[in-house]
N, C-alpha and C positions, 0 to 999 in steps of 0.2 A: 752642138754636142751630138754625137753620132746616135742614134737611137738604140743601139749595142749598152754602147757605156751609159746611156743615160737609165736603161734596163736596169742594168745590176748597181747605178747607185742606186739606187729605190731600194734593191737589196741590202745594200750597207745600211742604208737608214733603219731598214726594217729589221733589223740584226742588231743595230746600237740599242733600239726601244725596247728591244727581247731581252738583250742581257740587261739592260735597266729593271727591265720591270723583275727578270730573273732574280737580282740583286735584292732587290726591295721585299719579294715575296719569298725568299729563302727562310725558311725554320730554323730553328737554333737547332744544329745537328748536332751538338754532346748530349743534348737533353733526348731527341730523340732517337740517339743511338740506345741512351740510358735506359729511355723507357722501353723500346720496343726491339731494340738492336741483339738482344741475349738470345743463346740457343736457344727453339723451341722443342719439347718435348712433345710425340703427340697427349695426349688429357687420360689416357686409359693405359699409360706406362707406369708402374709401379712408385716412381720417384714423383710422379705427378699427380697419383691417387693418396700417396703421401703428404702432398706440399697441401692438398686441396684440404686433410682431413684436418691438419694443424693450423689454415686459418678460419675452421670452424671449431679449435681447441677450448676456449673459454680461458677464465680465471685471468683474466688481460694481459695474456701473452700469444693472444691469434695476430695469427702476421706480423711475425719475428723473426729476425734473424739471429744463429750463435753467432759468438762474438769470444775470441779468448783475446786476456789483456794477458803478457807475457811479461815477467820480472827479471833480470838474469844478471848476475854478477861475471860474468866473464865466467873464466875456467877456477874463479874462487867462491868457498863458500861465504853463503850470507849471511853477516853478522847480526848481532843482537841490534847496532846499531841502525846497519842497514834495515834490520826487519822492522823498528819503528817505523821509519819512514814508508818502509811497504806497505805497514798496516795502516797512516795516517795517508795513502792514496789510495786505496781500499774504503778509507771508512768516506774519505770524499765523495766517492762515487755514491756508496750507500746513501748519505743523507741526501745530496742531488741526483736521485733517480727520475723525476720528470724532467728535470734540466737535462739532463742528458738521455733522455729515451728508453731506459734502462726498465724493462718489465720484470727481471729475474736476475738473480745473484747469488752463484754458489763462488766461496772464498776458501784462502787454503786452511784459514781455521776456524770454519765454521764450526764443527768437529771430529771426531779421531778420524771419522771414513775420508772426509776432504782431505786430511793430513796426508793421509798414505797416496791417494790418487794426485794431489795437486800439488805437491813438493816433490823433487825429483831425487832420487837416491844419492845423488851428489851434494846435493842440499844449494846447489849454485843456482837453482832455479823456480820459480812457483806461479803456477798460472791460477788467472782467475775469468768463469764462465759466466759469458752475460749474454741475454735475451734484450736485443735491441729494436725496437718497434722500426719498421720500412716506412714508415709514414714520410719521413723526410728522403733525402735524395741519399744513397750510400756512401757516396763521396761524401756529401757535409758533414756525416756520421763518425766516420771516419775523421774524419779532420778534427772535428772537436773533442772525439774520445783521444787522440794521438795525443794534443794539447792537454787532455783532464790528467792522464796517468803516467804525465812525464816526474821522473822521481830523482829527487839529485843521488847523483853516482852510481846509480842502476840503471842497467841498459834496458830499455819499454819497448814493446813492442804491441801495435793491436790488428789481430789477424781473425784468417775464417774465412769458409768458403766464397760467401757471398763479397767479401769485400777485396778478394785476390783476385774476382772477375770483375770487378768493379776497376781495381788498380789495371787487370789489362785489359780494358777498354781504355782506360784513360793512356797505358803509353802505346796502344795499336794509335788513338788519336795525336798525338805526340809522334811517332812515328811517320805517319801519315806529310804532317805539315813540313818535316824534313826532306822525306821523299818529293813534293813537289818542288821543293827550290830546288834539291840537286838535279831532278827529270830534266826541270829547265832548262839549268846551265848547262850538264851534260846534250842535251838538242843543240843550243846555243852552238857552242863547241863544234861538235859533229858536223851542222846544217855550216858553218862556216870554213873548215875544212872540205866539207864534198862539193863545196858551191861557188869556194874562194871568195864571198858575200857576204855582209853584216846584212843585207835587204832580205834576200830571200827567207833567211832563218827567222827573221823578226816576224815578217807575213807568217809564216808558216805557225810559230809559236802562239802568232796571234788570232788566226783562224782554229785551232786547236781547241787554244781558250776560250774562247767563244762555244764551240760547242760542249767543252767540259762543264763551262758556267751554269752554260741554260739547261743541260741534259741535269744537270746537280741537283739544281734546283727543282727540276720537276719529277723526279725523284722522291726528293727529303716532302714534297707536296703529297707526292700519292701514299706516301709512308704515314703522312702526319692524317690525312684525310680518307684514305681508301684502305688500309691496310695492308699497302704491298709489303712484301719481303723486307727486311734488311737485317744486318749484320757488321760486325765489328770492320767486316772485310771489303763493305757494299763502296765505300767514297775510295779506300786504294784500288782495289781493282780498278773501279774506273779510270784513275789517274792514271793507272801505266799503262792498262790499255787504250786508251783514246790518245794520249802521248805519244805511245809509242808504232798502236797502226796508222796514227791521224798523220805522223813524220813520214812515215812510210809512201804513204799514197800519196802526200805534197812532192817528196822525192820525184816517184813516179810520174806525177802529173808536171811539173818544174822540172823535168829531163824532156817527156818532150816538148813541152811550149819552149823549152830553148831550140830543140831537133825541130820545130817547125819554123824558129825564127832564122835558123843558119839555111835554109830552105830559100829565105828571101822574102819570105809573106812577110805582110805586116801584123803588127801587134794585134788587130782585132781578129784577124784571119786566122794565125796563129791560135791566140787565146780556143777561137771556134774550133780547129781542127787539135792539139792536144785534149780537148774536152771531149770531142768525139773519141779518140781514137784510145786515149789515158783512162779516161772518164769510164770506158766500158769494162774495162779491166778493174776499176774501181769501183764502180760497182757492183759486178761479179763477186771480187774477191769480201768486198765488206756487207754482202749480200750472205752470204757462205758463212763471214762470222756473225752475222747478227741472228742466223737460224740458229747457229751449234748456242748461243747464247739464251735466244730467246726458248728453246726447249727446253731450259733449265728452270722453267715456270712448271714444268708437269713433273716438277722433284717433289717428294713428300717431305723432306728434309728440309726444316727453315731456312738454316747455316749455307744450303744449296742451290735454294731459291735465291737467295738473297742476290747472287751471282747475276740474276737478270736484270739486276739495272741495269750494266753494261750493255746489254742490250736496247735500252732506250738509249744509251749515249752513242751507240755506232750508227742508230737511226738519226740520228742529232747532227753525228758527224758527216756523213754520209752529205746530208742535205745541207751544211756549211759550204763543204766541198765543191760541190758543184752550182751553188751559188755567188757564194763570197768570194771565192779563190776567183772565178773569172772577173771582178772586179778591178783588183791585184795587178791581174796581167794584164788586162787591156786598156788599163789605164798608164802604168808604168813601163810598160813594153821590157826593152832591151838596159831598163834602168835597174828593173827587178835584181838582175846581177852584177850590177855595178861591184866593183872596178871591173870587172872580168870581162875582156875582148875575146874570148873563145865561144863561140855559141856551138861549135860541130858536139853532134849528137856524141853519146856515148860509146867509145871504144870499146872492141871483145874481151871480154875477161880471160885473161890465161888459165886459171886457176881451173874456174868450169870449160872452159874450152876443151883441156886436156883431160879433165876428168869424162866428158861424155864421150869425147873422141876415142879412148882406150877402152870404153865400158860398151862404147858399141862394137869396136873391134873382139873384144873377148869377152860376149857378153857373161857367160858363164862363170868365168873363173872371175869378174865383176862382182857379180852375185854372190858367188860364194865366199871373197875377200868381206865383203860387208857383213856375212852372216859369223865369218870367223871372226871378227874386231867384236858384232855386236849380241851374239847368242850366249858367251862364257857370265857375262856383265847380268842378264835375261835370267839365265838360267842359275844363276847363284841368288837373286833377289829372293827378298822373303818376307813379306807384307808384314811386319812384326811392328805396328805402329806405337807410338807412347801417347796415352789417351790423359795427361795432367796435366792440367791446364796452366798452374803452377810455372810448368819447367817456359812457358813465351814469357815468361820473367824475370829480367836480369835478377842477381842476386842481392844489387845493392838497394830494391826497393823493400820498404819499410816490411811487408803485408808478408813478404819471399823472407827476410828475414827471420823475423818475428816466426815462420813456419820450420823453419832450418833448423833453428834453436830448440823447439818441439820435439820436434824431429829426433833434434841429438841426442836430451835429456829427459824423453820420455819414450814410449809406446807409438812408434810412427802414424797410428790411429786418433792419438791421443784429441789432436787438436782439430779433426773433423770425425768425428764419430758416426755412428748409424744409427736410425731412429726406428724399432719397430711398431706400426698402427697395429692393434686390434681393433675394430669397429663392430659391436653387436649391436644386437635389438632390445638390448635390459641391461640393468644396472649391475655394476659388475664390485659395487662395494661389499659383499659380502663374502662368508667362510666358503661355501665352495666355490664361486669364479675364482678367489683368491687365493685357492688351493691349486685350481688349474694353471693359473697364470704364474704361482711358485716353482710351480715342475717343471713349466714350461721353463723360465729362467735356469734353472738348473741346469736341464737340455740341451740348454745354448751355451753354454758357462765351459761345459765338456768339450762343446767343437773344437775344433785344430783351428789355429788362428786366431782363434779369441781370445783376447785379454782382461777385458771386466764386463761384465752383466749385469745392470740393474735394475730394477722395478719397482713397482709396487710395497711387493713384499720384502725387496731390497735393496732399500735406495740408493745405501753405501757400495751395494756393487757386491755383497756378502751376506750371507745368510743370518737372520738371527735367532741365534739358535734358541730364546726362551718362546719362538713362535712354531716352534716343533716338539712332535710327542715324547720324542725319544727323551728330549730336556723337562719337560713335563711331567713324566713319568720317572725321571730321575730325584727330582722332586719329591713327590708324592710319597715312592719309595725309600727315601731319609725321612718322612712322618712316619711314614707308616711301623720302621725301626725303630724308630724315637717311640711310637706308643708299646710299641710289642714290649721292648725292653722296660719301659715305665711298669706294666702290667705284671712282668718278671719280680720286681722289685717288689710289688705290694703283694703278688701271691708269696712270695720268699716271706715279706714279713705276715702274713696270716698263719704259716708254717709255724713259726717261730712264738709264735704268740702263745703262753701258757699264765691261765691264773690259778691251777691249785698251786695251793699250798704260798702262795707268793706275799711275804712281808707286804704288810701296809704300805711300807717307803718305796716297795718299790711300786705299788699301785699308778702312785705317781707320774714315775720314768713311764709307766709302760704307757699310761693314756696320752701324754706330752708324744712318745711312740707313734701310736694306732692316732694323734691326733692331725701329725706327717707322714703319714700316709694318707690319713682324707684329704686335707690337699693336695696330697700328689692325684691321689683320684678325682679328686676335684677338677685340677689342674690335666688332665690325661683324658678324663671324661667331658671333658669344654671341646677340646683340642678331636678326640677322637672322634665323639658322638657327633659335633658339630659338623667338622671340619671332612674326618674321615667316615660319617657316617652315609648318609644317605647321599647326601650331595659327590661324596666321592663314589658311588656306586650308580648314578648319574652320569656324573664325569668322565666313570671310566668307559658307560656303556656309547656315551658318544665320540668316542675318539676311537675307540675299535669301529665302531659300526662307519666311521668315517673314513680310516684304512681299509676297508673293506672285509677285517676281520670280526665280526661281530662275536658276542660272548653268548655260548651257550645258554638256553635257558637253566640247564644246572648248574652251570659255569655263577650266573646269577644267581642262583637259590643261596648258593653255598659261602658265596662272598656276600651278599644282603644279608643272609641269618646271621654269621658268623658277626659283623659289624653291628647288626641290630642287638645284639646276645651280649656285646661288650659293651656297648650303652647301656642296655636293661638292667645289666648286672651290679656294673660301676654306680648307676643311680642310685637301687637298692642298699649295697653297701653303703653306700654314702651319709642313704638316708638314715637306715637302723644303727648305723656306726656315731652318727653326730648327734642321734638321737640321746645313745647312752652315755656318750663319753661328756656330753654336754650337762645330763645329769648330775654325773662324776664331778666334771667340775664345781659346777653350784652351791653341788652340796660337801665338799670336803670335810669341813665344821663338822659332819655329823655321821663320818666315813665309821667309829668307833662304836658308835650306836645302832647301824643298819648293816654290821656286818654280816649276818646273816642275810637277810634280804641280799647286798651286794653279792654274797657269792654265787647267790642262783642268780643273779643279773649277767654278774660275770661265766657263770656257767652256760646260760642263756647267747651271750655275745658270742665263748667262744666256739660254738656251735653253728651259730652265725656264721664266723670267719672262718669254719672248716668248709662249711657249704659255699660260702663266696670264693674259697680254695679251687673248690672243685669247676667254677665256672667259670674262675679265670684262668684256667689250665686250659676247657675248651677253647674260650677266648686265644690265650697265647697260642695253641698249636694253630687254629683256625686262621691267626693271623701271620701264623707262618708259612700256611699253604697257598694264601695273597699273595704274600710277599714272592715266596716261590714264582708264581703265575706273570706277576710283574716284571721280576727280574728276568725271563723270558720273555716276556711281552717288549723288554726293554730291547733285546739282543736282535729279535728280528726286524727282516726290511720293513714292516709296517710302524715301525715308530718313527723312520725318517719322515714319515708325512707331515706338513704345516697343517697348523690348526691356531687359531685365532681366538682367545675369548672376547664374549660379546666387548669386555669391560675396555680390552684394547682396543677394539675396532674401533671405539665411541671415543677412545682419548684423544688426547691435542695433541699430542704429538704422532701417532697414526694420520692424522688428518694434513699434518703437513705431507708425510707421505703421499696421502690422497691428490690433493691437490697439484702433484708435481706431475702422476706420473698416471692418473685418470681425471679426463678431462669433465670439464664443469657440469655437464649433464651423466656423469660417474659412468655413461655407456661403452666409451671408448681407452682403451688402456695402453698405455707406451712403453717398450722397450728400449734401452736404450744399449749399444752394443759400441764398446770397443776394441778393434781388431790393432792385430799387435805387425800387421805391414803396414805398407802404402799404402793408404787408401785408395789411391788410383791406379796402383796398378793391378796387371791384368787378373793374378791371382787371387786381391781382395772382388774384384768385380764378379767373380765365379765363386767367392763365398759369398757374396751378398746373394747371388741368385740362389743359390745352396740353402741360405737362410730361407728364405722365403718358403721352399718346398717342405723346409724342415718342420716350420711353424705350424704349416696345413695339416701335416701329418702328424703332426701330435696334436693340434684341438678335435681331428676329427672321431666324432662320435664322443665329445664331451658335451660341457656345457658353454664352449664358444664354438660350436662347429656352428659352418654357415656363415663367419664374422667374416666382414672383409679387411684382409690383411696388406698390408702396403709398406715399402721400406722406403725410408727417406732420409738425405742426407749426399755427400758430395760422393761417394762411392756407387749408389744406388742411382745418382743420376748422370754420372759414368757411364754405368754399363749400360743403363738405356741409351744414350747417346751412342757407346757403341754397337751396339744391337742394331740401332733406327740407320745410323753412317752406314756402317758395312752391306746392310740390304741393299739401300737406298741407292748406294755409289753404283754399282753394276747394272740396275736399270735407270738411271740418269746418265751413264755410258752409252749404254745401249741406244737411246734415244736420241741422246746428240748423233752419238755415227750416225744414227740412219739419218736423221734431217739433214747431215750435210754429206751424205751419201747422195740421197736426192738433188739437192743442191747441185755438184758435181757432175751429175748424169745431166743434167740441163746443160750446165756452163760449158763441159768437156764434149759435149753432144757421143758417149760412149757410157758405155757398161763398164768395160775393166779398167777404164785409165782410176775411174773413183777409187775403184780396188787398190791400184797400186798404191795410188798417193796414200790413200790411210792406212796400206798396208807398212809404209815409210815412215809415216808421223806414228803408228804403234812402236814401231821398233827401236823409235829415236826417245820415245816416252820411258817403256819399261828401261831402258838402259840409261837415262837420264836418272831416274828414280835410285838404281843401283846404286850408280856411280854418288850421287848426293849423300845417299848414307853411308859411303868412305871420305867423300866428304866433309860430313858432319862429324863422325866417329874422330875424326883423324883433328880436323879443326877447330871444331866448336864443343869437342868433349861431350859430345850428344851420339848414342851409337844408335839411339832408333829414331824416326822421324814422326814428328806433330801428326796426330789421327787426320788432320784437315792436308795436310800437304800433297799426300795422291790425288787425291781429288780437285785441289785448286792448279796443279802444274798440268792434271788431264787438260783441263779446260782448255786454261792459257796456252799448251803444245799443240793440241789436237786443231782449235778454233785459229789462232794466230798461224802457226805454222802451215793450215794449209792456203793461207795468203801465197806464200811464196810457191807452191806448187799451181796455181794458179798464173801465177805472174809467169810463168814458162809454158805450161799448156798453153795461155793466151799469143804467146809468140812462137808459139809451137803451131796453132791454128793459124797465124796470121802471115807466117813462110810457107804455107801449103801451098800457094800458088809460086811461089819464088824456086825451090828447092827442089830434085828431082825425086827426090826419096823420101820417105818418114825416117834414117837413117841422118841423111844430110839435115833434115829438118829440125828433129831434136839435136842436133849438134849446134847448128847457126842459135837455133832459142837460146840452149845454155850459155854459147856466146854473150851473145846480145846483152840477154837479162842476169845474166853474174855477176856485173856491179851492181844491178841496182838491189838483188835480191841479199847481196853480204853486206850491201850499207844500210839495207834496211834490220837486219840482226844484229848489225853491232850497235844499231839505235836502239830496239828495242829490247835488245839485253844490257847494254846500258841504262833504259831508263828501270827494266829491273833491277837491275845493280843499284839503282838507287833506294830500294828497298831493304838494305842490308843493315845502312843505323837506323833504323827502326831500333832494335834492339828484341822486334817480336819472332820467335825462331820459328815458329810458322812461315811468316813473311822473308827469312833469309833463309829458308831452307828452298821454299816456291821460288825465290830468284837463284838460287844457284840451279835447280831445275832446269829452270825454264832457259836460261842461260846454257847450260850443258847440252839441251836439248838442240837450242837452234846451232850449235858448234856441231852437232851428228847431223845433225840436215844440212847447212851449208854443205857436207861432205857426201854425204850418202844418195841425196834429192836425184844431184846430176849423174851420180851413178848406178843407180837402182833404175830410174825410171828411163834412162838412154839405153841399160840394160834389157827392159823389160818391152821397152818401142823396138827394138832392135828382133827382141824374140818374138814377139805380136807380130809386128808388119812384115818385117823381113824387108826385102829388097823391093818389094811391090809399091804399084800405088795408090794402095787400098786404106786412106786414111782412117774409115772408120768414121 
């Protein structure tokens, strides 16, 4: 055995052990997509200062996720019958709440407030909000609650943020496993067509795999052990990229170990001289993407990091390539292409032949044919991204569903709301934090866009008005009426009240009289003295002094005397009145005997009740200049204020309040908000940020100033996302160009050639981009495209597509010595390398193509892209840069 081939079995061997051990040491990747695979937020984003304050919430619902269970009768209303059975899947849940994870449970009749918010005005539908612990996996969660709340002849659905990212992880993985069978069979295909071989394609597929395998797995290793990046996108990306540039380079490198076999060498000589001569081209060009790749580690953006796996897999591939492939060929020689008797190198492409041939003859009007096709496309694009995560979800899953329906028959906020933290330094269970924190509610209640606001002080999402003064005082003021007019009544009968001259009989009537009205006084002085005496002069001085209106010190004098004066007086009466009349009664028997005495008795009384006359006249007017001062006190802004008595704050039913919506150490207090849009989109993203601002400026200089406040919820971690993307994207741009800027300047051994080529793959980009969002709008009923799509088709265009500029430079340098001109030169290159560069784009836009039943519109919007993209560059490459050689060198033979 030759010492060549006996070289690179040792390779083979050492390659079958790698992917074995690859195999064997692989991680379970759904689980650690699951665990580790979600966007990251940086920890100091508002959605993330949120998520952190609610798994230190208390009351055993830290680290929960919402959860809405969806009821829905189609486009009919729900019957009495149907609502049995809604309520007997309801009360399921209820008693197995550790069976199913379930830390919290608002239902649509729990009472009146749920009524109005969780039944829909059509009455077709009713949802119900539950806190489900993350301790298990989301998916199992999912799965079991789908199963708990299925209800015969109601359509169930169970949705929420968490679990709609949860569903598209699960079908980007699902997507994924379809895309490599088609990648395959499409290679298959392709490699046997361009090769007329069932051999070469197999090697070629198989050398691929081989690096896909072991790159994977060391990967899903450093992710499981090291904490590298990943993401929903980290295992497809790599599949289409190492697919599809690994076909690429086998092309290239199986073009010419045939070009050296028609040559006459043999199979070992060959194998040696394609590897030199292919090899360095491949090198170069997968040198160039593994830089623009590996930059994407100095991204602060997870979702962008993540991108750098592909980068270990072009170093994986790379070194297959030039190990294993020579195994291949110098053992199989001229069999590699069986049946195929043609070994002559590659023929000139017409296509590019004619293209650089007219672009060097007219290089200008060249130039400016490309910019007229591709500036209109540029220049009308308008970065207007769709940041909902939602819409990479087909419709017909459960989670999208279940959201749709929401959607239709409620408040498009409805089923993902906004959470606001207050976090202070002290407890916030008392009359004034809970005064602050009512206004504040109130505040937010007003904004544009918002639909219900709840708290503390309003769970239902509405105000209770017996916790406000104005109601309070409304009150107060029907006693206070009630006594005046009682007081009315018994000075009326003092008036009235005459004993000269009055028959014995009627002695009677009249003490039976004066004996109903001591009860009524009785009765008026219980109620006034008690109720509206001191305590209500108390009452009223802390609920002014609380509005900020406080009561005069003569303001006080006047209503304390006045009330202390109707007590005094009512008592007196009472006392000298039941004194006598009690007499009276006792002694009837002996009324005929002590008639003298009784008339001075009665002379005596009613002298008495002229003088009690007289002071309950003061009384009445006194309590009519209260009543006055109240009924003012009632009309102005200071009676809107909350005010809490102690006796509510301390009930049980307050404390459920408590408990919902300030967390277990009472410091921290929740809002909770829902906006009557999208939640995702752009407009709710720029109210949630609006919120925030709004919140600061009205505690500050109360008694939460200083608190830290945080919004959380699928909106609030929206906008941070798009806040963190949008930066992030233009310097992780930035940075790839220049590393393969750099790159370029080595490989091209010039300054402007780098320039042109990226000046080519920009223009084929932004016009790609364009063109997908008519695309899309037109196709797929989507008029803006996935927030992740600019960014993943940059990559893929900018990093892949400058292979093939490359692969021309490279034959562009290597006819320097051949060609008389840099003129003739770039023409014989685009020759030459025009087959090999359009078979490599229809491979690797087909194996993007194969990203299309995914079903994730992310993933088919990046392959229509990147597909668009390399259909401008097959066209524009040969004509822009034969243009651009043409204007550079001119006629000389100054190659630079």
């Amino acid at each position: 055995m030759p010492k060549f081939i006996k070289k690179y079995t040792g390779s083979l061997i050492a390659w079958l052990v790698v992917v074995i051990l690859s195999v064997v040491f692989l991680p379970n990747m759904s689980n650690l997509v699951a665990q580790k695979g979600q966007t990251k937020i940086p920890a100091t984003s508002q959605s993330q200062v949120a998520e952190t304050i609610q798994k230190h919430w208390g009351h055993g619902i830290s680290n929960t996720m919402d959860t809405v269970v969806v009821f829905n009768n189609g486009n009919s209303k729900i019957t009495s019958s149907d609502q049995k059975k809604i309520d007997a899947t309801i009360q399921k849940l209820k008693d197995n709440k550790s069976k199913y994870g379930i830390k919290g449970v608002t239902a649509p009749f729990d009472n009146d407030a749920t009524k109005k918010q969780l039944i829909s005005k059509d009455n077709t539908t009713e949802i119900m909000q539950l806190n489900v612990t993350k301790k298990r996996s989301i998916q199992s969660v999912n799965n079991q609650l789908k199963d708990a709340v299925k209800t015969s002849g109601i359509k169930t659905y169970v949705t929420g943020g968490d679990i709609l990212n949860d569903d598209f992880r699960v079908s980007t993985q699902e997507g994924i496993q379809k895309t490599e069978v088609i990648a395959a069979v499409f290679i298959l295909i392709v490699l046997i067509i361009v090769f007329r071989s069932p051999i070469v394609p197999l090697v070629s597929l198989l050398t691929v795999g081989v690096s896909f395998i072991v790159s994977l797995s060391i990967v899903m290793n450093l992710v499981q052990y090291f904490g590298f990046p990943l993401s929903n996108f980290t295992r497809v990306f790599m599949v289409v990229v190492l697919f599809g540039i690994g076909t690429d380079y086998n092309i290239l490198l199986y073009n010419q170990f045939k070009e050296e076999l028609s040559r006459g060498k043999d199979q070992i000589q060959a194998t040696i001289d394609a590897r030199k001569v292919a090899g360095k081209t491949i090198l170069y060009s997968g040198t160039s993407v593994l830089i623009g790749f590996a930059t994407l580690a100095l991204a602060k953006f997870s979702i962008y990091q993540s991108a750098v796996g592909v980068a270990v897999g072009v170093a994986v591939l790379l070194l297959v390539l030039v190990t294993l492939n020579p195994f291949f060929m110098s053992v199989l020689g001229k069999n590699i292409f069986w049946p195929s008797k043609n070994f002559d190198g590659e023929g000139e492409n017409k296509l590019w032949s004619f293209l650089s041939n007219k672009s060097t003859k007219w290089a200008i009007p060249a130039i400016v044919l490309v910019l007229v096709v591709t500036v209109p496309f540029m220049a009308t694009y308008k970065n207007n991204l769709n940041y909902d995560n939602s819409v990479e979800l087909q419709n017909n899953v459960p989670a999208k569903q279940g959201l749709l329906t929401v959607q239709k028959h409620f408040s498009k906020g409805t089923a993902e709301p906004s959470t606001i933290y207050i976090k202070s330094d002290h407890k916030l269970n008392n009359e004034k934090d809970l005064n602050e924190i009512d206004r504040l509610t109130q505040q937010l209640g007003k904004q544009s866009g918002v639909k219900t606001v709840a708290s503390v002080t309003q769970p239902s999402g509405m105000p209770i008005n017996q916790l406000y003064v104005n109601d309070q005082l409304e009150t107060l003021n029907s006693k206070m009426k009630t006594a005046k007019k009682g007081i009315s009544t018994i000075k009326q009968g003092t008036k009235n009240s005459s004993f000269n001259a009055t028959p014995l009989e009627d002695i009677g009537s009249s003490a039976m009289t004066i004996g109903q009205y001591l009860k009524n006084i009785q009765a008026m002085s219980s109620q006034t003295g008690n109720t509206n005496g001191q305590a209500v002069l108390t009452q009223l001085q802390q609920k002014m002094a609380s509005v900020g209106q406080p009561l005069s010190q003569a303001q006080l004098q006047i209503v304390g005397a006045l009330l202390q004066q109707s007590a005094t007086k009512q008592q007196t009466l009472m006392s000298g009145l039941q004194s006598q009349l009690q007499g009276i009664a006792s002694n009837t028997q002996g009324i005929g005997d002590n008639a003298k005495a009784l008339a001075a008795q009665l002379k005596e009384t009613q002298a008495k009740l002229k003088k009690a006359g007289v002071g309950l006249d003061k009384i009445e007017k006194g309590m009519g200049s209260a009543n006055s001062y109240l009924n003012s006190l009632s009309n102005s802004q200071a009676s809107d204020s909350f005010n809490i008595p102690e006796s509510v704050l301390k009930s049980d039913t307050f404390k459920r309040s408590v408990n919902t919506y300030l967390s277990e150490d009472k410091k921290t207090a929740k809002i909770t908000v829902v906006l009557d849009k999208d939640p995702n989109s752009e407009s709710a993203m720029n109210q949630v940020d609006n919120l925030q601002t709004k919140v600061y400026n009205n505690i500050s200089g109360t008694s939460l100033d200083h608190s830290v406040v945080a919004i959380g919820g699928q909106t609030a971690t929206t906008s941070d996302t798009h806040h963190i993307a949008s930066s992030d994207f233009l310097r992780t741009a930035v940075i790839m160009v220049i590393g393969i800027m750099i790159a370029l300047m080595v490989i091209t051994r010039s300054i402007l050639q780098p320039f042109y080529i990226l000046g080519t793959l920009i223009i084929a980009y932004i016009s790609s981009l364009s063109i997908t969002k008519l695309i899309s709008s037109a196709v797929l009923g989507e008029k803006f495209l996935t927030w992740n799509t600019p960014f993943f088709t940059f990559v893929m265009l900018i990093a892949l597509g400058v292979d093939y500029s490359i692969f021309l430079m490279m034959k562009y340098r290597e006819f320097g010595s051949i060609d008389a001109t840099p003129e003739k030169q770039i023409q014989h290159a685009c020759a030459v390398i025009g087959t090999v560069v359009i078979s490599a784009a229809i491979i690797l836009g087909g194996t993007f193509a194969a990203l299309m039943p995914s079903g994730v519109l992310t993933l088919i919007q990046v392959a229509i892209g990147v597909i668009v993209g390399l259909i401008i560059l097959v066209f524009i490459i040969p004509m822009l840069i034969s243009a651009l050689i043409k204007l550079t060198y001119g006629q000389s033979d100054d190659k630079e």
